[in-house]
N, C-alpha and C positions, 0 to 999 in steps of 0.2 A: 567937605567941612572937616577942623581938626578933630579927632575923636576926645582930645581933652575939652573943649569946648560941647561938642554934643554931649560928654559925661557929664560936664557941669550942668548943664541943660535939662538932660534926666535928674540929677539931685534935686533941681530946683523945682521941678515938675510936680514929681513927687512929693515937696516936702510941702507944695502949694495946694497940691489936694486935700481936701478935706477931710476923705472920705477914709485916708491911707495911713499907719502910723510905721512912717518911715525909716524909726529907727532901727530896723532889725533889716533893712532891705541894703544889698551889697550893689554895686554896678561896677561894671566892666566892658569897655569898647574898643573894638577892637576893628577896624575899616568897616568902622559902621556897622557891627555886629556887635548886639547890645546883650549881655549875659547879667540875667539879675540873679543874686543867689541869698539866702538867709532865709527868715521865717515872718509870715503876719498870724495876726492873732482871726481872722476867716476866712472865707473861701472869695467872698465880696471882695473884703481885700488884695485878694491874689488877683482876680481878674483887672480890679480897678489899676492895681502898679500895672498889670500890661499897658491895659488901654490908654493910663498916660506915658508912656513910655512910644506907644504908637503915634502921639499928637506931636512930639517930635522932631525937628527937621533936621534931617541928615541920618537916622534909624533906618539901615535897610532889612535887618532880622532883628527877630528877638532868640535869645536863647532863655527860657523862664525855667527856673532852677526851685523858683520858692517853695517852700513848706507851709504849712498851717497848721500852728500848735495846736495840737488836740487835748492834752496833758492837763492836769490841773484842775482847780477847784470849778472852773468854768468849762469842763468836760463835759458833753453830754451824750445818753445813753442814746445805742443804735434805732430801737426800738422806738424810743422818741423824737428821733429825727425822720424814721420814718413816718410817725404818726405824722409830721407836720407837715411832710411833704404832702402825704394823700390827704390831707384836709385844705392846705394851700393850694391847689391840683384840681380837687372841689370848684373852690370860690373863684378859680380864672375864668374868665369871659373868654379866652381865649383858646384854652384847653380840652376839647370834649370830655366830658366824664367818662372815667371808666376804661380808657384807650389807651393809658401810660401805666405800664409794670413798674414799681418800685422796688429797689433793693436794698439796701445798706448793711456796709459789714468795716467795723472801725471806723468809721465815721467818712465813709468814701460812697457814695455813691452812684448806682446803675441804672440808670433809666433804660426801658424795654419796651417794646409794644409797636404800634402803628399809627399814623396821623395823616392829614392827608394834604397837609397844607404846611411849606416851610414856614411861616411863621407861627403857626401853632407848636411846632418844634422850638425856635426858638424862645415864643411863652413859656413852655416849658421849662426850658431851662433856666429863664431868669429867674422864675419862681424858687427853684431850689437852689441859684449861688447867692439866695439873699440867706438864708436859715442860717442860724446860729447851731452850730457843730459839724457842720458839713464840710468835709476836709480836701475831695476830690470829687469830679465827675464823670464816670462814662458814658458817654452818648449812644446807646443800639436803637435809637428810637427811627425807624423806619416811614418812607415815604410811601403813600400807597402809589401804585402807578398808575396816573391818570392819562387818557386817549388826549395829546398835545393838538391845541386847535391851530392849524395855519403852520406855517413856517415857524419853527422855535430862533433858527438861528437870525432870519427876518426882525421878528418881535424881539428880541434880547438888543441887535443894533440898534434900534430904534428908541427904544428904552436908555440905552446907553446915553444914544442924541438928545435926548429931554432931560440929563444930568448935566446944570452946567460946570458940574465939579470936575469931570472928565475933561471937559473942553475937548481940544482936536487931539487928542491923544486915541494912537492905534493900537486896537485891542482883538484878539483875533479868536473867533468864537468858534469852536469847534463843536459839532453834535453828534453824538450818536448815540440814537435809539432815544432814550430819557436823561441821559447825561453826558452834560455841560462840561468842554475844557478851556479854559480862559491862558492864553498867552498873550506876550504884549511888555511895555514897561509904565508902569506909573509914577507919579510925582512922589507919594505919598503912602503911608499904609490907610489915610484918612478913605484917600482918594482908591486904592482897593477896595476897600471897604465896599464905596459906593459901586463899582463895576460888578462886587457879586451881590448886589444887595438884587441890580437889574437881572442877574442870570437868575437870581431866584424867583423874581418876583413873574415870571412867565408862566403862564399854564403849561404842564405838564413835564416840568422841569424836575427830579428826583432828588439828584445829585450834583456835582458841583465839582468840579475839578481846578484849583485855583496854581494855576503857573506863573501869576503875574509878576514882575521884578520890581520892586521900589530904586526908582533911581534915576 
């Protein structure tokens, strides 16, 4: 596809989201290789311009460049934003208590600690790119290692085969030990998505190594 067409495609994506105030977000494509650069006003923000930038057809990267003004009368303090996280952190059904380290320092974010379950990792995080002041995130939050029941690399195909987002597309599961390397090419970043959502979603699975190619 032409990359002025896929650019067009990205502006309109974006300016159709609701969620995203697209005035300050730059785009740049280049053989499919989509560079957004400028600033939003949260960190929800930042994630959301990816996400629709990944819905996409014709996106085979992103290069995400954005910023998140911190600055201004709608600043807020480190100490407050930690406060919310460990109280938001609290009230997840999904989160155990007590298991996620928090940190903040200018309004960035460090999550630490252990979980045992990737999508409690991922609760995790959504919990804290919704907060207001939250400017970055780094993820240290660790998997515990669980004794993998049966074949991983078995269970993960099979999984794959009950997504009919995948279709017959070949996707080549490597294991070793507790971590997963995914090669192969997909249609889609949609349709990635869905191939590591299956390598996680197996017992005993840690890690995650994603090689897949959109294209």
């Amino acid at each position: 596809m032409n990359d002025g067409v896929v650019k067009q495609n990205i502006i309109d994506e974006l300016e159709f989201e609701p969620s995203i105030d697209a005035a300050g977000i730059g785009v740049a494509v280049r053989s499919g290789i989509v560079t957004l650069t400028g600033s939003v006003g949260s960190y929800a923000q930042k994630v959301a311009a990816e996400q629709a930038v990944m819905r996409v057809k014709g996106v085979k990267a992103i290069a995400e460049e954005l910023t998140v003004r911190a600055n201004g009368a709608g600043a807020v303090d480190d100490g407050l934003i930690a406060e919310r996280i460990v109280n938001a952190l609290k009230w997840s059904t999904l989160v155990p208590e007590g298991r996620v380290v928090v940190t903040v320092e200018n309004g960035r974010v460090t999550l630490s600690g252990s979980l045992d379950w990737a999508y409690q990792k991922r609760g995790a995080l959504d919990v804290v790119r919704t907060l207001k002041g939250v400017t970055d995130i780094e993820d240290n939050i660790e998997l515990r290692t669980r004794l993998a029941t049966g074949d991983v690399r078995t269970a993960i195909e099979h999984a794959l085969r009950r997504k009919a987002e995948v279709g017959d597309r070949v996707v080549e599961v490597i294991v070793k030990g507790n971590e997963v390397t995914l090669t192969g090419r997909v249609r889609s970043f949609a349709e990635r998505h869905v191939v590591e959502d299956a390598a996680w979603s197996v017992v005993g699975v840690t890690k995650v190594v994603d090689h897949l190619v959109v294209g």
